[in-house]
C-alpha positions as CSV (number, residue, x, y, z in Angstrom):
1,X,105.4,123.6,21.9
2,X,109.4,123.8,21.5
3,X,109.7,119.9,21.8
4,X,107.4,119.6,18.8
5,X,109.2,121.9,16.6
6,X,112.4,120.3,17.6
7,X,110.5,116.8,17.0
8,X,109.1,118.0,13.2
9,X,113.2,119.2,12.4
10,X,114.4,116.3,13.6
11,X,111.8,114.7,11.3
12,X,112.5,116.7,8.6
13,X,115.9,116.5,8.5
14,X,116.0,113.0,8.6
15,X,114.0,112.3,5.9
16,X,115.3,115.7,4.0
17,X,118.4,113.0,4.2
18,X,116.7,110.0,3.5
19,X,115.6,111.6,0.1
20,X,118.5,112.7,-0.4
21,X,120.5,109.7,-0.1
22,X,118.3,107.9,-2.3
23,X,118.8,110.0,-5.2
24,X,122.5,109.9,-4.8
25,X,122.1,105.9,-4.9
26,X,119.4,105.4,-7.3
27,X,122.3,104.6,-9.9
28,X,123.3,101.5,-7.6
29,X,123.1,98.4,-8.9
30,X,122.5,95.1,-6.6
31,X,122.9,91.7,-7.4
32,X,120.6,89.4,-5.6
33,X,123.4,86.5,-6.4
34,X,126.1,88.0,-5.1
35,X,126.9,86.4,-1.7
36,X,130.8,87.5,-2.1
37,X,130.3,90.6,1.2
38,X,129.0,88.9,4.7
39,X,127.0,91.1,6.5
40,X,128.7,91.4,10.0
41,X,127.2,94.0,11.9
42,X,126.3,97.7,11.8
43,X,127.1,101.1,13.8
44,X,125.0,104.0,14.2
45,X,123.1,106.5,15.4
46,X,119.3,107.2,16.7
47,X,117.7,110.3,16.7
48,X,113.9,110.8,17.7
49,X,111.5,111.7,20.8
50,X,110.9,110.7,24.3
51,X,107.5,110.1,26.1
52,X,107.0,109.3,30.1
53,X,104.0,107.5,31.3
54,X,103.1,107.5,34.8
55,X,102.0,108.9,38.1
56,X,101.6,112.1,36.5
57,X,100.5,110.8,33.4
58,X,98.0,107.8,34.6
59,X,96.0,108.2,31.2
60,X,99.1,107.5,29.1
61,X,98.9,110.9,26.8
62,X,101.4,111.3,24.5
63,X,101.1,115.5,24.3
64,X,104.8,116.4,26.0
65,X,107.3,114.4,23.9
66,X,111.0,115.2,25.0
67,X,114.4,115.2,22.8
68,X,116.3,111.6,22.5
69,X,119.2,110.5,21.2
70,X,121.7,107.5,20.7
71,X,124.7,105.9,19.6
72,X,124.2,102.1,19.0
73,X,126.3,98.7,17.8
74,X,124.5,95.5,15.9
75,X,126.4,92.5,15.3
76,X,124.7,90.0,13.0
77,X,124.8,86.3,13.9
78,X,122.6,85.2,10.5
79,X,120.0,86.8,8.2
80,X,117.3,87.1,10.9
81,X,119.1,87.3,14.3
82,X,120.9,90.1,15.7
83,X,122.2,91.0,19.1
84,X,122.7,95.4,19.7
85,X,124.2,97.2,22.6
86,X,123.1,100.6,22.8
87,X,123.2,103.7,24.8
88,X,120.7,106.6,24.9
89,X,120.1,110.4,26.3
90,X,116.5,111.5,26.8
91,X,114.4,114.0,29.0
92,X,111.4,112.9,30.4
93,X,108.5,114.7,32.2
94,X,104.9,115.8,32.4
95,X,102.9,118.4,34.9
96,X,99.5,118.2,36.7
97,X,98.2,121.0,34.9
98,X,97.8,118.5,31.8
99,X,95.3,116.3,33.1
100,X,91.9,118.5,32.6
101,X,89.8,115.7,32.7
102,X,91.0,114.3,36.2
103,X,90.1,116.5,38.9
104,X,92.2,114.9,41.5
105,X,95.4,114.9,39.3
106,X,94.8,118.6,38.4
107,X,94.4,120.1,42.1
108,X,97.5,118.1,42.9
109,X,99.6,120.4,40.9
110,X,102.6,118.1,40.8
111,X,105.4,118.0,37.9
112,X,108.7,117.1,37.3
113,X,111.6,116.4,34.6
114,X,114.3,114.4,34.4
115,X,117.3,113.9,32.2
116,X,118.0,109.8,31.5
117,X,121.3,108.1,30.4
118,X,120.5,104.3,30.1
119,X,122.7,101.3,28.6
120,X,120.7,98.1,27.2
121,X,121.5,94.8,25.4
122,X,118.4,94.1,22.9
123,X,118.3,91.1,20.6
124,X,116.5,91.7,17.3
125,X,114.5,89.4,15.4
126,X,114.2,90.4,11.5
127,X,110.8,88.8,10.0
128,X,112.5,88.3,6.3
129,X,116.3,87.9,5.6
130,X,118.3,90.8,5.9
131,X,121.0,90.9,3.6
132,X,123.0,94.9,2.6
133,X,123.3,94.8,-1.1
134,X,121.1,92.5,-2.2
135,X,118.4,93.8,-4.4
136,X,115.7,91.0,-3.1
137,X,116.5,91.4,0.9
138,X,117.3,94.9,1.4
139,X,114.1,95.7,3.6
140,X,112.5,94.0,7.4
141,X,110.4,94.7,9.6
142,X,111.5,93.4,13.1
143,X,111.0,92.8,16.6
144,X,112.8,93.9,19.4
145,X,113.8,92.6,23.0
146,X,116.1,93.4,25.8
147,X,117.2,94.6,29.4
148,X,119.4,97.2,30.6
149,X,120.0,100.1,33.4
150,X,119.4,103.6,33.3
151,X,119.9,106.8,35.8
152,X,117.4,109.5,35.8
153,X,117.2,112.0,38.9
154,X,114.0,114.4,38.9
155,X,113.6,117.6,39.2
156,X,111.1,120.8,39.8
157,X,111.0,124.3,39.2
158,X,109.9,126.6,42.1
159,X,109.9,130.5,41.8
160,X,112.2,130.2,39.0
161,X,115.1,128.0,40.6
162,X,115.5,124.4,39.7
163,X,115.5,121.6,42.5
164,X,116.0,118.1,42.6
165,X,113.2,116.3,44.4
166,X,115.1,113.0,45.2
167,X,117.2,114.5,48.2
168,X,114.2,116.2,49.5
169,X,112.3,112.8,50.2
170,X,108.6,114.5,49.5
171,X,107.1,111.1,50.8
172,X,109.1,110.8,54.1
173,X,111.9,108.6,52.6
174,X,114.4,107.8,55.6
175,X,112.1,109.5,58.5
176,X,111.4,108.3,61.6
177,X,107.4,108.4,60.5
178,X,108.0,106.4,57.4
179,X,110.6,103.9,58.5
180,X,109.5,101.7,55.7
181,X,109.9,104.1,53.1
182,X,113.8,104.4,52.0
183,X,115.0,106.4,50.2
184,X,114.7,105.3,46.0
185,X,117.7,105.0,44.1
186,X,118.7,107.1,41.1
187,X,119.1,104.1,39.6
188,X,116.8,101.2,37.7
189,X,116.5,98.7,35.4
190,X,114.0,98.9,32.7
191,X,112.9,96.4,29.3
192,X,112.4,97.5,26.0
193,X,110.2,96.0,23.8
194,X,109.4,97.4,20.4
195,X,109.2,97.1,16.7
196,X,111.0,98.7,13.8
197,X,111.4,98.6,10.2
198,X,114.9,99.0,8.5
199,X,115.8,99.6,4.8
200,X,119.1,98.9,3.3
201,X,120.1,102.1,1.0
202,X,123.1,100.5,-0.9
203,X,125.3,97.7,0.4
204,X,127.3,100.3,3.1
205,X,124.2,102.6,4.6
206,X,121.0,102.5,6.7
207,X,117.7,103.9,7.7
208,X,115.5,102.8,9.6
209,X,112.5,104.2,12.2
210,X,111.7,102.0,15.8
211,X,109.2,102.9,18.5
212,X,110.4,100.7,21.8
213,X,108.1,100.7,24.8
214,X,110.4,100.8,27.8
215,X,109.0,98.9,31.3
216,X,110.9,99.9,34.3
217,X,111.7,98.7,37.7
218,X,110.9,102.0,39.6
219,X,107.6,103.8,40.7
220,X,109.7,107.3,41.2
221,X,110.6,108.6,37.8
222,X,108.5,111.5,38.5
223,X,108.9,111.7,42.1
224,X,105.6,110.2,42.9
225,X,104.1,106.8,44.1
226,X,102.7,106.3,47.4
227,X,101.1,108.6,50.1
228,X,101.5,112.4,51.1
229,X,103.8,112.7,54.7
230,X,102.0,115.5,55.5
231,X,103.8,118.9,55.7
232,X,104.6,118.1,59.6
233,X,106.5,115.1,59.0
234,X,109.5,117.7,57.6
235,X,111.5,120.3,59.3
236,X,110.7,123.7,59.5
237,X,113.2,126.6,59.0
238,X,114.6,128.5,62.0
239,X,112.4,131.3,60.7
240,X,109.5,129.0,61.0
241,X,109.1,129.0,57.5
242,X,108.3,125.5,55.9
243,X,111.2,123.9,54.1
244,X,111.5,123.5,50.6
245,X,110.9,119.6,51.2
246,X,107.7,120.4,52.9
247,X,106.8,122.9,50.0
248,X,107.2,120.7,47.0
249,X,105.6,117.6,48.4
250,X,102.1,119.1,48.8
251,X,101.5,122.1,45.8
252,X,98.1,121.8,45.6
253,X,97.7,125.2,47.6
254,X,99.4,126.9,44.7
255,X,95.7,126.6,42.9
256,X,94.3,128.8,45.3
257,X,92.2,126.2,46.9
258,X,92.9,124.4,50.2
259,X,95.8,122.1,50.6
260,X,95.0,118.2,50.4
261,X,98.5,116.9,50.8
262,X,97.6,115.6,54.4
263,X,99.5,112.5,56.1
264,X,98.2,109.0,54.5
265,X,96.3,110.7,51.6
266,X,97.1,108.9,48.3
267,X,99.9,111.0,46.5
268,X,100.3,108.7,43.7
269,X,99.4,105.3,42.3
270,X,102.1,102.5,43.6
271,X,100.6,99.3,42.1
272,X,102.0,100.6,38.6
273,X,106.0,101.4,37.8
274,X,107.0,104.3,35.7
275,X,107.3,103.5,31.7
276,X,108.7,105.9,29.1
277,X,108.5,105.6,25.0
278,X,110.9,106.1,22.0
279,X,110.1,106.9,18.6
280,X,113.2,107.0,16.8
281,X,114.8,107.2,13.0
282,X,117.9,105.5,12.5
283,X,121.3,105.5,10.5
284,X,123.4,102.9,10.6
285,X,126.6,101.7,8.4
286,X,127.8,98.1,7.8
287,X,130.4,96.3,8.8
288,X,130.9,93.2,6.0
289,X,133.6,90.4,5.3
290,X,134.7,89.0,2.3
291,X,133.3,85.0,1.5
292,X,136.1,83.3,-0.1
293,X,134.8,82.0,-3.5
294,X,134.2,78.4,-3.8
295,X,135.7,76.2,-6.8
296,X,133.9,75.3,-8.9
């Protein structure tokens, strides 16, 4: 319930400052003649919510949305075209215990989080012209397109201490019983696609709001993907306890019913990759030229 309250204030503020900035501005006066300022680019910044979609998620809920943020640079090549480099923090994850209506899913018991950092080039595609300060082009709806990399490294809770799953290997990764299975990189490339709408406040400020669906090039954002090792494919601990590896890669028992995280038994769902989501507001400020008058 904390992620939504944080997602309403985000909300909240945003337009709080939306509102205001539009009374502050309502004065302004635009010209729809004036051609005099060249609209080069814009800086800013997103704020919104994340949303994973997954192995743990198969049913693509949107009930656990995480914080996001980022910082991001447009530079306009006309009045339609643009090409934007951005950079974002998220969190990302989802639990077992969610999916009531699978019965499989919930006696798996599996969860995990993750923080991501990802980089991305986008180009965006404005359906009217786009020009700050103009009284007749100060509002698009647009398209959006791109590629980039991001890092994420998951992680669960057990009795209260946090531990990061990748290291473990929970299917086998880099065991003599799974030489196939190697162990997944922490890093991945993913393409956003998405729409937004953006809405020039005066000829120096603006707002906008995006959702971008992001496709990725991993299967192990969560964790999850192929088959169960089976607890006797790990280590056990000079006590003869099992290890935390062989814990965390079956937790079905923790439901009270009998484990099902034997060797070869579908863990996850591997003819899918991981996607995540991002609903964002945005706040961006202009960067313009002076056009040299013509003679007339």
């Amino acid at each position: 319930m904390k992620y939504f309250a944080v997602m309403k204030q985000l909300l909240m503020s945003g337009l709080g400052l939306f509102c205001f900035i539009l009374h502050t501005c309502a004065q302004e006066r635009y010209d729809p003649e004036d051609r005099s300022l060249v609209h080069e680019g814009e800086f800013g910044i997103s704020l919104g919510a994340a949303h994973y979609f997954g192995d743990l998620n198969p049913d693509y809920h949107i009930n656990r949305p995480k914080p996001a943020i980022g910082l991001f640079f447009r530079k306009q090549f006309n009045e339609y075209v643009a090409i934007r480099v951005a950079g974002h923090f998220a969190q990302v994850g989802y639990s077992d215990i969610y999916n009531t209506q699978n019965a499989f899913d919930l006696r798996r018991n599996l969860s995990f989080n993750s923080n991501i950092w990802e980089l991305g080039i986008q180009g965006d595609f404005n359906f009217f012209k786009f020009i700050p300060g103009n009284g007749y082009h100060r509002s698009t709806p647009y398209l959006t397109l791109g590629v980039g990399i991001f890092s994420f490294d998951p992680y669960a809770y057990y009795q209260g201490q946090k531990i990061y799953l990748r290291e473990l290997g929970t299917e086998g990764q880099g065991t003599a019983a799974y030489p196939n299975r190697k162990p997944y990189s922490n890093i991945a490339a993913y393409i956003p696609l998405g729409v937004g709408y953006k809405y020039n406040i005066n000829p120096k400020m603006n707002i906008g709001f995006e959702i971008v669906y992001r496709f990725t090039t991993t299967d192990y954002l969560d964790d999850v993907s192929k088959t169960y090792a089976g607890i006797s494919d790990f280590p056990t601990l000079p006590n003869g306890d099992p290890s935390i590896a062989a814990i965390l890669q079956d937790r079905s028992n923790e439901t009270g019913e009998t484990p099902i995280g034997t060797a070869g038994k579908q863990r996850g769902y591997s003819n899918q990759n991981d996607s995540y989501i991002f609903a964002e507001i945005m706040f961006s400020f202009n960067i313009s030229s002076y056009r040299c008058p013509t003679a007339k």
